[in-house]
C-alpha positions as CSV (number, residue, x, y, z in Angstrom):
1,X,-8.2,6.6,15.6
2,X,-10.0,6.3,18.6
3,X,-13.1,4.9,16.2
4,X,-11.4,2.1,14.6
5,X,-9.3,0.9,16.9
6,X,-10.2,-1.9,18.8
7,X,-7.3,-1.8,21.0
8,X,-7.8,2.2,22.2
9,X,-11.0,0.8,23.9
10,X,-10.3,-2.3,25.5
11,X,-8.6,-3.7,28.9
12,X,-7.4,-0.3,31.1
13,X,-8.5,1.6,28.3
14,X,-12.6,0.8,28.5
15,X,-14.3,3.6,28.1
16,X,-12.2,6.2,26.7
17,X,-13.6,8.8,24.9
18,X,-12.3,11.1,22.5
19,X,-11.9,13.3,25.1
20,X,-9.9,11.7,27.0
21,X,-7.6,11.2,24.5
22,X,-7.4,14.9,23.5
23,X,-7.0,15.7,27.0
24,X,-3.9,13.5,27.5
25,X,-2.1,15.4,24.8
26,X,-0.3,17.3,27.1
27,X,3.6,16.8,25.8
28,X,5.7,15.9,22.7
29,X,6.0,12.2,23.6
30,X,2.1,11.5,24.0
31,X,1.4,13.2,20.7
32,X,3.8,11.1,19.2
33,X,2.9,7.8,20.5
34,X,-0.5,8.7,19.2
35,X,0.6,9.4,16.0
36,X,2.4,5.9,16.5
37,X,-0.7,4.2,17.4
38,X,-2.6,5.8,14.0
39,X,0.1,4.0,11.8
40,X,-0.1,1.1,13.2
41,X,-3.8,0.9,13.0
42,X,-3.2,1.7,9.3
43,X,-1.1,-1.1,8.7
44,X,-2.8,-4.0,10.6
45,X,-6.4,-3.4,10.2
46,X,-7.7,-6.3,7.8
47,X,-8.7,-5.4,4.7
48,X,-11.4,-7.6,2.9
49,X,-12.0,-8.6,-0.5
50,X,-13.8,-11.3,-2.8
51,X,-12.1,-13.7,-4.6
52,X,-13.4,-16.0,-7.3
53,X,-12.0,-19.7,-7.0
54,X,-11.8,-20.3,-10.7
55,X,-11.2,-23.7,-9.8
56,X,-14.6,-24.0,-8.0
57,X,-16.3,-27.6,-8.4
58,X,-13.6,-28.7,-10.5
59,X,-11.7,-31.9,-9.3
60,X,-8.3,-31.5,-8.4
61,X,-5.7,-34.5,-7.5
62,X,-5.0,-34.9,-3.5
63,X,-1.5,-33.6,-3.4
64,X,0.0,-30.8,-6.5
65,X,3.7,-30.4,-7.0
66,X,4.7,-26.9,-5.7
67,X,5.7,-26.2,-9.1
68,X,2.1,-26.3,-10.6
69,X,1.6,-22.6,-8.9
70,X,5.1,-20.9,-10.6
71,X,3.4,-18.0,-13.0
72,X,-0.1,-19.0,-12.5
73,X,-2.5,-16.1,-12.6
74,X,-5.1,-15.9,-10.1
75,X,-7.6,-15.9,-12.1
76,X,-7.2,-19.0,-14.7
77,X,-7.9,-22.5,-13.5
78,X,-5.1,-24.4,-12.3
79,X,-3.0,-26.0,-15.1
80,X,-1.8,-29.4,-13.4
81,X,0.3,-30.5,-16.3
82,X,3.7,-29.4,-16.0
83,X,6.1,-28.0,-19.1
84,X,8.8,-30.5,-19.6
């Protein structure tokens, strides 16, 4: 946790070691706020990724009707003409 988590070492918190932290887990409600503090780390780190635009270099009209997206995979180009 202590790692990957930006916020465990910043403002009061500068210069915590691991230590530290193992130190302070004197009671029930500090192990649990840690154990807290590990699931939300989980769930807000960013995760990253590589897309392929496979409309890339391809003109497109200035504005699209919202519709134009309904059932359109990521990876096909965009079909602009709408089903009647």
């Amino acid at each position: 946790y202590h790692k990957n988590s930006s916020l465990a070492k910043a403002g009061r918190n500068r210069g915590t070691t691991i230590q530290d932290i193992a130190d302070s887990l004197v009671d029930e409600a500090s192990i649990v706020k840690l154990l807290k503090d590990i699931h939300n780390l989980s769930f807000t780190s960013p995760l990253y990724g590589v897309y392929r635009n496979p409309d890339f270099g391809r003109q497109l009209p200035d504005t699209l009707p919202l519709l134009a997206f309904d059932k359109q995979p990521l990876n096909k180009p965009l079909e602009i003409a709408l089903p009647a």
